[in-house]
Residue frames as qw, qx, qy, qz and C-alpha x, y, z in Angstrom:
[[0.168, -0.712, -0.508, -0.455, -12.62, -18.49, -21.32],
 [0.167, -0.580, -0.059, -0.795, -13.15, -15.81, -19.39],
 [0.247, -0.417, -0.763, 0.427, -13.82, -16.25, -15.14],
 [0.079, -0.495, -0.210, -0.840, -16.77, -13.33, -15.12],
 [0.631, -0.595, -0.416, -0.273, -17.96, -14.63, -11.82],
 [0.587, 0.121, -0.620, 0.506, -16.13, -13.56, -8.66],
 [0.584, -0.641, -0.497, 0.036, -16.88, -14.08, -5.49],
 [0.201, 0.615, -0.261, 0.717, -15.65, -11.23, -2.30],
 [0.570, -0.550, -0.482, 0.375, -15.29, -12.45, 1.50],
 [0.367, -0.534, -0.309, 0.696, -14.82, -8.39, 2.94],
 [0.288, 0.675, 0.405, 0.545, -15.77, -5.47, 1.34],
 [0.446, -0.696, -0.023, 0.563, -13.34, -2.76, 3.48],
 [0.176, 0.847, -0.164, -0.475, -11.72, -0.03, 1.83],
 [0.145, -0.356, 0.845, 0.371, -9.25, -2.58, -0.10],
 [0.366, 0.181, 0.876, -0.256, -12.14, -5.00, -0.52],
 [0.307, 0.723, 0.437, -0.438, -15.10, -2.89, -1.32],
 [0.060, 0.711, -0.318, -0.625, -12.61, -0.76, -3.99],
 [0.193, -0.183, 0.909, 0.321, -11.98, -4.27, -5.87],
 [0.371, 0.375, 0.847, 0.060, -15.35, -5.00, -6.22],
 [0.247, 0.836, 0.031, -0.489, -16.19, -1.62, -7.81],
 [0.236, 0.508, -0.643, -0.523, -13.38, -2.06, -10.32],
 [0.160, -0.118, 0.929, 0.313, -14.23, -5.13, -11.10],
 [0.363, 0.594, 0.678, -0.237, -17.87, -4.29, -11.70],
 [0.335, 0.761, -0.160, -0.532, -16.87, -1.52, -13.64],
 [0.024, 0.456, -0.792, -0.404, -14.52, -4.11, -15.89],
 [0.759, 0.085, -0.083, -0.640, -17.63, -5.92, -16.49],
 [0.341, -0.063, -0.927, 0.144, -17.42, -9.02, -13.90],
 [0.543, -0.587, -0.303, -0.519, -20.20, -9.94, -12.32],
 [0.009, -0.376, 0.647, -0.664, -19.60, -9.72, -8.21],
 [0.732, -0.433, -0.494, -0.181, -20.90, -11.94, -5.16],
 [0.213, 0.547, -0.434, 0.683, -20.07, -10.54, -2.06],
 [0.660, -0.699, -0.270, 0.056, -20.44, -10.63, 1.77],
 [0.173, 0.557, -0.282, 0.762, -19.73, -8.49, 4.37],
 [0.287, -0.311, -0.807, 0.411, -20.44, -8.58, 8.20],
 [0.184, 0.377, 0.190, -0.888, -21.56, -4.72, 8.06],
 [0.485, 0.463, 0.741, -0.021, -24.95, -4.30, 6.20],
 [0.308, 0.900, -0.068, -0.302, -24.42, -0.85, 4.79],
 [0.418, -0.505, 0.685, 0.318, -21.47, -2.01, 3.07],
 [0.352, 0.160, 0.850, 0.357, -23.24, -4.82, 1.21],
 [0.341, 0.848, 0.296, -0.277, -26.40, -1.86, 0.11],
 [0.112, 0.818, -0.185, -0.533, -23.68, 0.06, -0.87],
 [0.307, -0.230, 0.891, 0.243, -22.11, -3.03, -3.24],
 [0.401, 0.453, 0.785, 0.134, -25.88, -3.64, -4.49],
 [0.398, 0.824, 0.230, -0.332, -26.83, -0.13, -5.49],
 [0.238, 0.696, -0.342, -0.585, -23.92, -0.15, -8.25],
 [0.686, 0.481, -0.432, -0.334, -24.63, -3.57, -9.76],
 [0.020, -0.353, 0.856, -0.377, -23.05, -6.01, -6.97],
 [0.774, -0.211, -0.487, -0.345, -24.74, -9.16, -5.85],
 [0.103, -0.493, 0.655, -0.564, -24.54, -9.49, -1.85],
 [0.691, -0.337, -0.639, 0.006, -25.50, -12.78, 0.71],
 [0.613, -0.690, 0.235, -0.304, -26.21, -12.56, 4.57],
 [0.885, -0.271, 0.311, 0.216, -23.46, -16.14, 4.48],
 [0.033, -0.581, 0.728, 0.362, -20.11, -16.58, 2.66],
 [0.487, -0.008, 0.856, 0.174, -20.89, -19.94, 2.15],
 [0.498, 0.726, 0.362, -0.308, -23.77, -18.34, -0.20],
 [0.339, 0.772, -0.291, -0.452, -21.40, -17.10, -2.76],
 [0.434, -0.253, 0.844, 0.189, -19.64, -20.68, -3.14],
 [0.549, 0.295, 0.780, 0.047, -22.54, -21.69, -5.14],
 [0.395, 0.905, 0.064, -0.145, -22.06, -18.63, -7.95],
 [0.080, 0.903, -0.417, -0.061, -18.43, -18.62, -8.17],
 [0.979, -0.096, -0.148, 0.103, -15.09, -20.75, -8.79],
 [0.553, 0.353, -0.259, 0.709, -13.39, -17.67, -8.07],
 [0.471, -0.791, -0.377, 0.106, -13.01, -16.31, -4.55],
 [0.338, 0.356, -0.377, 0.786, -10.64, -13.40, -3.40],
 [0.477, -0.762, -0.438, 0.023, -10.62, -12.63, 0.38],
 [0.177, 0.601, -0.167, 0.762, -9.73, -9.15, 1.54],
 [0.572, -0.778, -0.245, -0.085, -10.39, -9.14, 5.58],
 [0.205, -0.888, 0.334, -0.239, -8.57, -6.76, 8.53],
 [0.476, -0.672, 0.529, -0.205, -6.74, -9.87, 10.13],
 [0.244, 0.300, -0.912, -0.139, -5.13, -13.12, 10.56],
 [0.316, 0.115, 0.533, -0.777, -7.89, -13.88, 12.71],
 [0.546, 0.454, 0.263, -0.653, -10.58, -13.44, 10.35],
 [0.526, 0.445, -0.615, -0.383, -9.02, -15.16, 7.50],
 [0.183, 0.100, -0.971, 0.116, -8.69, -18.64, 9.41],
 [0.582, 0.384, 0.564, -0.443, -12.72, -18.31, 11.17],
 [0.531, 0.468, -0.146, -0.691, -13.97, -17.28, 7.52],
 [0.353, 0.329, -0.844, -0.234, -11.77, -20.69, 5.92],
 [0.018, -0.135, 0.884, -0.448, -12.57, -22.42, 8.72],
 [0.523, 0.353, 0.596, -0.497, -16.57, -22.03, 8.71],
 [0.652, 0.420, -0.340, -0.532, -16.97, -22.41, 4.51],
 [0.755, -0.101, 0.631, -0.144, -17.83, -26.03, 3.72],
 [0.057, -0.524, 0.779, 0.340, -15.12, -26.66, 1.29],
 [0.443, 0.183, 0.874, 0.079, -16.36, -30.22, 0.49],
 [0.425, 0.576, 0.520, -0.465, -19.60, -28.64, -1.13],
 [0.500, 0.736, -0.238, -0.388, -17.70, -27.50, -4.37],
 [0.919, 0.384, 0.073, 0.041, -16.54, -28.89, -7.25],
 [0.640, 0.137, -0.073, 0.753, -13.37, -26.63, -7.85],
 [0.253, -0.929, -0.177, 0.204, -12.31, -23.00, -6.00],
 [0.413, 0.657, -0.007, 0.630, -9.96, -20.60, -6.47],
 [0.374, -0.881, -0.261, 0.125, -9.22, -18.63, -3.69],
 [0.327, 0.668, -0.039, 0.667, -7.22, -15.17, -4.21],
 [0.510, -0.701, -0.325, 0.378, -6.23, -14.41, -0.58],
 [0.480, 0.522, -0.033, 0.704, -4.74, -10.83, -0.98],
 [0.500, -0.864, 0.049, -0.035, -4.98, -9.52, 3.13],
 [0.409, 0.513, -0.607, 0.450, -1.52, -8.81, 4.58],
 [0.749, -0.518, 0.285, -0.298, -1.30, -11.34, 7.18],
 [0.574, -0.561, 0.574, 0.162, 1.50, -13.75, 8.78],
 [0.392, 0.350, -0.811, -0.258, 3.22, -16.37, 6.38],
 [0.158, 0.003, 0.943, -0.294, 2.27, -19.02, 9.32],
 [0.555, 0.392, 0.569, -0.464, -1.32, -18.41, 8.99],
 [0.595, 0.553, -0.224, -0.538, -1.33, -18.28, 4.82],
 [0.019, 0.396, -0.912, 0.108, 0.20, -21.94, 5.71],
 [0.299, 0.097, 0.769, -0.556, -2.49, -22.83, 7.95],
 [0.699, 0.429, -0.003, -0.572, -5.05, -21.81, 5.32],
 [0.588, 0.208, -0.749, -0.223, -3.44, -24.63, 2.52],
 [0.120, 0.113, -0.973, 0.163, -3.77, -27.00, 5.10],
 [0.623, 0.370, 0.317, -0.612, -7.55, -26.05, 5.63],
 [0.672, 0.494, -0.033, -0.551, -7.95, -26.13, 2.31],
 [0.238, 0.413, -0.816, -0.328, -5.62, -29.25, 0.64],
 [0.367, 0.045, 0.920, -0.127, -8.38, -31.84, 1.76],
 [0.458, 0.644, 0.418, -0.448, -10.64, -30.00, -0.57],
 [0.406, 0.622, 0.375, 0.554, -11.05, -28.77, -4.89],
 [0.209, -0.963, -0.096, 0.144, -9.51, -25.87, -3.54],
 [0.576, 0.436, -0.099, 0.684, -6.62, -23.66, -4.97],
 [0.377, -0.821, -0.244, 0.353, -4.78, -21.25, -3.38],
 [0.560, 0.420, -0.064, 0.711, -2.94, -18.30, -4.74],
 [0.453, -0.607, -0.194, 0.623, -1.05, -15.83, -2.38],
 [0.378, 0.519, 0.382, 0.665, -1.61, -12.55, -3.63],
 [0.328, -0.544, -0.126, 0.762, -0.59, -9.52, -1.29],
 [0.310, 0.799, 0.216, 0.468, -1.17, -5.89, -2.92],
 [0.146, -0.306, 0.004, 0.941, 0.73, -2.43, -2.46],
 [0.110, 0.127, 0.166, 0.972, -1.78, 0.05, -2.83],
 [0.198, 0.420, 0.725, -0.508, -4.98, 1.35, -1.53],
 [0.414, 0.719, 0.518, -0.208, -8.77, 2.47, -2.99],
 [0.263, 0.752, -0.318, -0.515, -6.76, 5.06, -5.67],
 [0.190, 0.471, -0.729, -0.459, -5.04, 2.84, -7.51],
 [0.398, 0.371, 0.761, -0.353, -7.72, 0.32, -7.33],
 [0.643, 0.569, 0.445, -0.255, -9.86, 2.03, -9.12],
 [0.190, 0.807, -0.377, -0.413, -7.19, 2.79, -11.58],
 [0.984, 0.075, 0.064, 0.146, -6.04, -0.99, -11.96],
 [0.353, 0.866, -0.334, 0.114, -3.03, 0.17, -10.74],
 [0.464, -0.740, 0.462, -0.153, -1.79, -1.79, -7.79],
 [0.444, 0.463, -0.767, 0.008, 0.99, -4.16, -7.57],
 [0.931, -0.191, -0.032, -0.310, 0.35, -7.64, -6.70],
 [0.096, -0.517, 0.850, -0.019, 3.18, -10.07, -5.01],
 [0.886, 0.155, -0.296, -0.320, 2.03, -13.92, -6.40],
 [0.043, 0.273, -0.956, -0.101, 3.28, -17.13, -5.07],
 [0.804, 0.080, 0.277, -0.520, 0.89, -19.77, -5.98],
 [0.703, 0.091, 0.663, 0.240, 1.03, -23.17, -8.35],
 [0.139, -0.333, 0.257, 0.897, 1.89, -21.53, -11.78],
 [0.150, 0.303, 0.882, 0.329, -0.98, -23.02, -13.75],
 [0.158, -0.799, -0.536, 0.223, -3.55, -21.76, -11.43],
 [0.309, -0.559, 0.090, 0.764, -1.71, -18.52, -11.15],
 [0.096, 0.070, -0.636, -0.762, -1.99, -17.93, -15.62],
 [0.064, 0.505, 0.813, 0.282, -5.68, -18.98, -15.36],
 [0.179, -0.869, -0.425, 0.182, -6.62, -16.00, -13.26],
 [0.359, -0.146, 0.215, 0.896, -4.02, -13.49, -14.59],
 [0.084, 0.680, 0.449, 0.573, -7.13, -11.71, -16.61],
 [0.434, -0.833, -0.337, -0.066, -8.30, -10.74, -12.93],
 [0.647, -0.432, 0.035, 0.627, -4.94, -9.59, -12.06],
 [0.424, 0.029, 0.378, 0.822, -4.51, -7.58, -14.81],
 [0.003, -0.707, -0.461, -0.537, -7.67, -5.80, -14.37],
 [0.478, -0.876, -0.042, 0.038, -6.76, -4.51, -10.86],
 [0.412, -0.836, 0.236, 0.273, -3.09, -3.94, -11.31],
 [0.573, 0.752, -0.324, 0.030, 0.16, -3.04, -13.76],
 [0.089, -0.639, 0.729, -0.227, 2.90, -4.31, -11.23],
 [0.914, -0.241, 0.193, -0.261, 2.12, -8.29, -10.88],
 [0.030, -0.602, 0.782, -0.156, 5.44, -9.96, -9.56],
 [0.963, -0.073, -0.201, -0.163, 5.01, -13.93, -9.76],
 [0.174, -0.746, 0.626, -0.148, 7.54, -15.18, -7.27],
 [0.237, 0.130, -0.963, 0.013, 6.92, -19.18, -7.73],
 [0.704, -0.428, -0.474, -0.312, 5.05, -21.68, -5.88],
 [0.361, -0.039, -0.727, 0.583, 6.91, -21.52, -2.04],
 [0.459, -0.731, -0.504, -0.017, 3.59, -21.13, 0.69],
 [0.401, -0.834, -0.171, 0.338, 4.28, -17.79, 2.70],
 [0.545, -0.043, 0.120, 0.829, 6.93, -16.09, 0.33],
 [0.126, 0.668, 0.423, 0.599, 4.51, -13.77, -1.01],
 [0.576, -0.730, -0.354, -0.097, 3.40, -12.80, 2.30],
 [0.466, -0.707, -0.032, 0.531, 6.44, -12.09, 4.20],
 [0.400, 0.386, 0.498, 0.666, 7.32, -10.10, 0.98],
 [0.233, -0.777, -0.364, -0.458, 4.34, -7.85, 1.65],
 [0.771, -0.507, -0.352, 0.160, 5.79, -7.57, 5.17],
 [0.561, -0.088, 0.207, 0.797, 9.07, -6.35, 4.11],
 [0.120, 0.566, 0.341, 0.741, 7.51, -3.91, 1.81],
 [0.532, -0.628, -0.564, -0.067, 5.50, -2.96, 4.73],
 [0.674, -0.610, -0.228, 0.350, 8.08, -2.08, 6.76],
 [0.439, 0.239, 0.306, 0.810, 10.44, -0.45, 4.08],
 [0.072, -0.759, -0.368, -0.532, 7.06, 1.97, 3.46],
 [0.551, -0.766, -0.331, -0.024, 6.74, 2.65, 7.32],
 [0.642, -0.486, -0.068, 0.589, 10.32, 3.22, 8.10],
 [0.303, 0.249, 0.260, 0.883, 11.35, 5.63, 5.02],
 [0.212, -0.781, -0.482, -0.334, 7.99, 7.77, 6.37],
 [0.681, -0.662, -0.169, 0.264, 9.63, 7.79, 9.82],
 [0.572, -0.265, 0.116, 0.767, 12.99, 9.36, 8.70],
 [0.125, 0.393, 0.294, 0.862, 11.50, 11.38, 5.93],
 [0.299, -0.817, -0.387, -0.305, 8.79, 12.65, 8.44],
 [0.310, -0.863, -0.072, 0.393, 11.21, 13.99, 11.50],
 [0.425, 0.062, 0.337, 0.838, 14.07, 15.16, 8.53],
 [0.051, 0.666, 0.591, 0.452, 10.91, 17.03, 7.12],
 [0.470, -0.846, -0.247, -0.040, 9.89, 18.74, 10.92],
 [0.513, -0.265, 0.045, 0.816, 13.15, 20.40, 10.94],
 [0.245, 0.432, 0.490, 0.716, 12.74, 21.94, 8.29],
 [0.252, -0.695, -0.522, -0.425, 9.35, 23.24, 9.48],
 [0.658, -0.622, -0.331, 0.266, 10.22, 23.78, 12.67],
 [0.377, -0.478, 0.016, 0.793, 12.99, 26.20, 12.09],
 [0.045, -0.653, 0.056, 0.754, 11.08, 28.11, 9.81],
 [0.063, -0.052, 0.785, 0.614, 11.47, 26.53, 5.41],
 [0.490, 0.184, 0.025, -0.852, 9.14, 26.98, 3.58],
 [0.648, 0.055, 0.756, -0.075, 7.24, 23.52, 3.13],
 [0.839, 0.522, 0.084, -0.125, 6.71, 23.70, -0.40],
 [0.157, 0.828, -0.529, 0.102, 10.43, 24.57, -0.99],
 [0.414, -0.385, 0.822, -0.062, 11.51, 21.99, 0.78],
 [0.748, 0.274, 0.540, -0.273, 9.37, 19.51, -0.72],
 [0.709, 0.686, -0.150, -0.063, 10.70, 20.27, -4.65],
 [0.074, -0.818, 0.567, -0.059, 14.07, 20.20, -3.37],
 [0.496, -0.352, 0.744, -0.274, 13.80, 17.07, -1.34],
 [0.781, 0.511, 0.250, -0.260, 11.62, 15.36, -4.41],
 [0.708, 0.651, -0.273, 0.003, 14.49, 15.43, -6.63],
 [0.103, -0.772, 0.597, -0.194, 17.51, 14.59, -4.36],
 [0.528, 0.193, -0.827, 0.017, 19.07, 11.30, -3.69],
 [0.261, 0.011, 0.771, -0.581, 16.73, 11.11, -0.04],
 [0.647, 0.051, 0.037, -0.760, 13.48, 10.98, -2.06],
 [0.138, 0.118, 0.979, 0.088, 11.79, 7.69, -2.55],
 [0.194, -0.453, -0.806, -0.328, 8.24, 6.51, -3.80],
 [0.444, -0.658, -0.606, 0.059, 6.63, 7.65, -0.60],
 [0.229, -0.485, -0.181, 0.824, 7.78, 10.71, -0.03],
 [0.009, -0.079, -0.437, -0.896, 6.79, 11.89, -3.53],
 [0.353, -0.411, -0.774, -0.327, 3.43, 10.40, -2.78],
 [0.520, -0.567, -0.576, 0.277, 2.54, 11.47, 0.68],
 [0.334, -0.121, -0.252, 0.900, 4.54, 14.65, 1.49],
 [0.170, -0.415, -0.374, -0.812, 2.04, 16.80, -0.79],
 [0.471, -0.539, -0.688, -0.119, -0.09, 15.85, 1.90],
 [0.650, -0.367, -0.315, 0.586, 1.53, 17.51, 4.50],
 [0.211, -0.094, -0.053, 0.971, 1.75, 20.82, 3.07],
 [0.299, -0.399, -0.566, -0.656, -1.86, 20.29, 1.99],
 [0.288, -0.218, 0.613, -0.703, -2.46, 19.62, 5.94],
 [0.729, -0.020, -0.172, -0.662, -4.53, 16.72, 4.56],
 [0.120, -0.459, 0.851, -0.226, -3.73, 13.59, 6.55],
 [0.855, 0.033, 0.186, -0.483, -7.12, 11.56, 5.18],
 [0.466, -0.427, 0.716, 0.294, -5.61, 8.09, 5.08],
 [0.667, 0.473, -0.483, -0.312, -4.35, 6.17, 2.24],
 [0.609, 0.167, -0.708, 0.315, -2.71, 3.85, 4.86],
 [0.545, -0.752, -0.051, -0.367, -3.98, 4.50, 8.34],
 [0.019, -0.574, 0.715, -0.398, -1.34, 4.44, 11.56],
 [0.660, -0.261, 0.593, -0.380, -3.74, 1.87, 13.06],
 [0.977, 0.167, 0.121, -0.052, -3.03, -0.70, 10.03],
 [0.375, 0.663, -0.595, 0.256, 0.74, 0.32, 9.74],
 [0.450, -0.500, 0.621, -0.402, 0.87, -0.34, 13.50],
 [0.870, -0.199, 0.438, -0.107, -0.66, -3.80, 13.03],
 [0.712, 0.585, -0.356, 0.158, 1.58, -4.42, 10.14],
 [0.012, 0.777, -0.485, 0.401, 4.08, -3.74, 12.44],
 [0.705, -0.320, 0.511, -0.372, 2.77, -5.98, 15.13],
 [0.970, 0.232, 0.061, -0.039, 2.83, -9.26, 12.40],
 [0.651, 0.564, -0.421, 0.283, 6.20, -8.58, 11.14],
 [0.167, -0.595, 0.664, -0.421, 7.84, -8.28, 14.75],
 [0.887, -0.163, 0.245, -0.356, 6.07, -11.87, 15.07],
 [0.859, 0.511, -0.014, 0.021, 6.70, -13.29, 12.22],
 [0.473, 0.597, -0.563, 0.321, 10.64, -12.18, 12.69],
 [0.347, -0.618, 0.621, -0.335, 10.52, -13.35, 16.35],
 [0.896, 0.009, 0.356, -0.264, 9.36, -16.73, 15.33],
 [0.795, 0.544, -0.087, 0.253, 12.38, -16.80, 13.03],
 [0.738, -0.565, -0.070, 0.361, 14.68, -15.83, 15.19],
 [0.417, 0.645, 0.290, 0.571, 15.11, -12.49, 13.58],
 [0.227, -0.181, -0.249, 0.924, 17.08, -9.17, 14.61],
 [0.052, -0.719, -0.643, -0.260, 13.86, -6.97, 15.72],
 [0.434, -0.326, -0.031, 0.839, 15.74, -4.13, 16.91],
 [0.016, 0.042, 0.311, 0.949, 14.68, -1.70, 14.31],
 [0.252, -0.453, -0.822, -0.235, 11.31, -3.40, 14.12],
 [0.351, -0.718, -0.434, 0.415, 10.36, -2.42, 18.28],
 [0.165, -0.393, -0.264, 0.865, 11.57, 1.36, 17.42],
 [0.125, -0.111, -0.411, -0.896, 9.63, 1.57, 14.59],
 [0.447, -0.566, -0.690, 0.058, 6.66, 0.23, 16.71],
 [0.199, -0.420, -0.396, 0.792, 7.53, 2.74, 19.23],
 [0.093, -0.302, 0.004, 0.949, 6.82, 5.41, 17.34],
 [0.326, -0.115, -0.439, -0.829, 3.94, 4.97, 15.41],
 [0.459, -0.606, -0.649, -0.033, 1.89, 3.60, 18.53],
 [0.140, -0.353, -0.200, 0.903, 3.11, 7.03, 20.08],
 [0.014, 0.017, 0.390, 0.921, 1.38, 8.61, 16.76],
 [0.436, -0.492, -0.690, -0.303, -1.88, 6.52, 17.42],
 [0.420, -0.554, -0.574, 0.432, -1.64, 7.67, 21.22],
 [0.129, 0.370, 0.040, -0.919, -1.89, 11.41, 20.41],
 [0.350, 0.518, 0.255, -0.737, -4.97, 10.75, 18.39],
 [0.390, 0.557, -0.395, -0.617, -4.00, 10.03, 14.76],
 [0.530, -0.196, 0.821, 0.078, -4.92, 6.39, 14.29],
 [0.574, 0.524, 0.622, -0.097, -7.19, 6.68, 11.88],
 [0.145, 0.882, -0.109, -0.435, -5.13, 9.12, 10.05],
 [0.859, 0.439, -0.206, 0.165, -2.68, 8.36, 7.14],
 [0.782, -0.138, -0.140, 0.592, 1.19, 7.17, 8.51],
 [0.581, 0.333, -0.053, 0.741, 2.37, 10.29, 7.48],
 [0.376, -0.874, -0.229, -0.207, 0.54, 11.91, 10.26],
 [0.764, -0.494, -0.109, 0.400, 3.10, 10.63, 12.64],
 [0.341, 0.377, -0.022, 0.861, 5.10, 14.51, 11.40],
 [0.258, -0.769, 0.040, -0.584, 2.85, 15.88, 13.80],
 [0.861, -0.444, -0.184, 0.165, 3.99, 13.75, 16.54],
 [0.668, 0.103, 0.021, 0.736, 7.54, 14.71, 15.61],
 [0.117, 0.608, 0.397, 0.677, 6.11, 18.25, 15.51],
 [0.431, -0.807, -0.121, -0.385, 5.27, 18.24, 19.08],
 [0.843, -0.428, 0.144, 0.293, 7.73, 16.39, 20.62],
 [0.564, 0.801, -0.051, 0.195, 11.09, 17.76, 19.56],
 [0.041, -0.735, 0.606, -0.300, 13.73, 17.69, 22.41],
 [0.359, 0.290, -0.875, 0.149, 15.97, 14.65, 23.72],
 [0.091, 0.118, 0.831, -0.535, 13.43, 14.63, 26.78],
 [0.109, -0.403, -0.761, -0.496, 10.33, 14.20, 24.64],
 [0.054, -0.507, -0.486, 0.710, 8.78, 17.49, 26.51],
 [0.234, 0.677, 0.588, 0.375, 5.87, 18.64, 24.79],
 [0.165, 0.104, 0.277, 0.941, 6.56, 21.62, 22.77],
 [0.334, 0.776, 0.422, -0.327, 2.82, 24.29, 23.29],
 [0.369, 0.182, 0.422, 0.808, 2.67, 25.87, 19.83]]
């Protein structure tokens, strides 16, 4: 049968987008949020909202938490009184360490509590499109009971097994992949521009050639559109950034590439553009442009 009840611990741009589609796919939502406009905005389209998390336990056996940090996922586990249910679900889909999506089973294995690790690629567009792509590592049972909900929010859904933290540093990887192919395709790009090409020109060219990837096709447009509203913001690439350089020092991983790709997109946030999408970080490149990073007046 059908789960039509599900519960939402954050209701951010990732968050908030889920519980729209899934109201529109006719489940019924229980949410909480720390911000109160948030939860208004959640009730005027049909959303059911609590001043506590613990409040939604007693509507739901399906939970999915969507919050900014690693932080906030381990208070949020940490203060819900687990005992109180019968059985849970819990759809963690934030992008946060492997250690700490560890920590959480061990919160939660004294309790009627599942857990399924369920990273996403993509933000509020494909959302509402049920388009995004979901990395899975969970028990497989559990995993096939809630597949309805998976399949209403996304067409990619990659079941990798049952190993604790694969999903996660998965999402990591991807993470970085996304961030670094920006970085090369954004100062390759500022040549261009810089000496003069026309930016659409480039842009068909470069679209069809053995440099393009996913994220150039997706993003550049932006760039000639001068529209840099985010789909990915520099200040959640950055912390991406910041987990994975953990997460590989605590593995005793080559972070070499990691620290320059850090460099440069906390440069992008330090001229201003944190709140912008990644692919801002072409205007950085834009100003800065000689070996002695002397800022270029345009």
């Amino acid at each position: 049968m059908k789960d039509i009840n599900i519960g939402i611990i954050g209701l951010g741009q990732i968050g908030g987008s889920v519980a729209k589609r899934l109201l529109k796919q006719n489940y019924n939502v229980y949410a909480y949020d720390l911000v109160d406009e948030k939860r208004k905005s959640l009730e005027k389209i049909g959303g059911k909202t609590f001043e506590t998390p613990q409040e939604i336990l007693n509507n739901v056996s399906t939970l999915i938490i969507s919050l900014p940090n690693d932080e906030a996922v381990l208070k949020t586990i940490g203060n819900l009184k687990l005992g109180s249910v019968d059985h849970l679900t819990i759809i963690e889909i934030s992008t946060i360490l492997p250690q700490t999506i560890e920590k959480m089973y061990e919160l939660c294995s004294p309790y009627h509590v599942k857990i399924i690790e369920a990273p996403i690629s993509g933000g509020p567009n494909e959302v509402d499109k049920g388009e995004l792509s979901f990395i899975i590592s969970s028990e497989e049972m559990i995993y096939q009971s809630k597949l309805p909900i998976f399949e209403c929010l996304g067409k990619d859904i990659h079941y990798i097994g049952e190993n604790i933290g694969e999903a996660k540093a998965l999402k990591l990887m991807n993470n970085i992949m996304t961030l670094g192919n920006i970085l090369v395709a954004s100062s390759s790009f500022s040549l261009g521009l810089k000496v003069g090409m026309d930016p659409q020109l480039m842009y068909n060219v470069l679209s069809q050639t053995g440099g393009t990837s996913h994220h150039f096709v997706k993003r550049f447009p932006k760039v000639i559109d001068e529209d840099y509203s985010p789909l990915f913001s520099n200040n959640l690439g950055l912390k991406d950034l910041r987990l994975a350089i953990e997460w590989a020092k605590k593995e005793e991983l080559n972070i070499e590439l990691l620290e320059v790709l850090h460099q440069f997109y906390q440069k992008s946030v330090d001229e201003g553009f944190g709140d912008e999408d990644i692919v801002s970080v072409i205007k950085y490149f834009m100003k800065y442009t000689d070996t002695n990073n002397k800022l270029i007046i345009n």
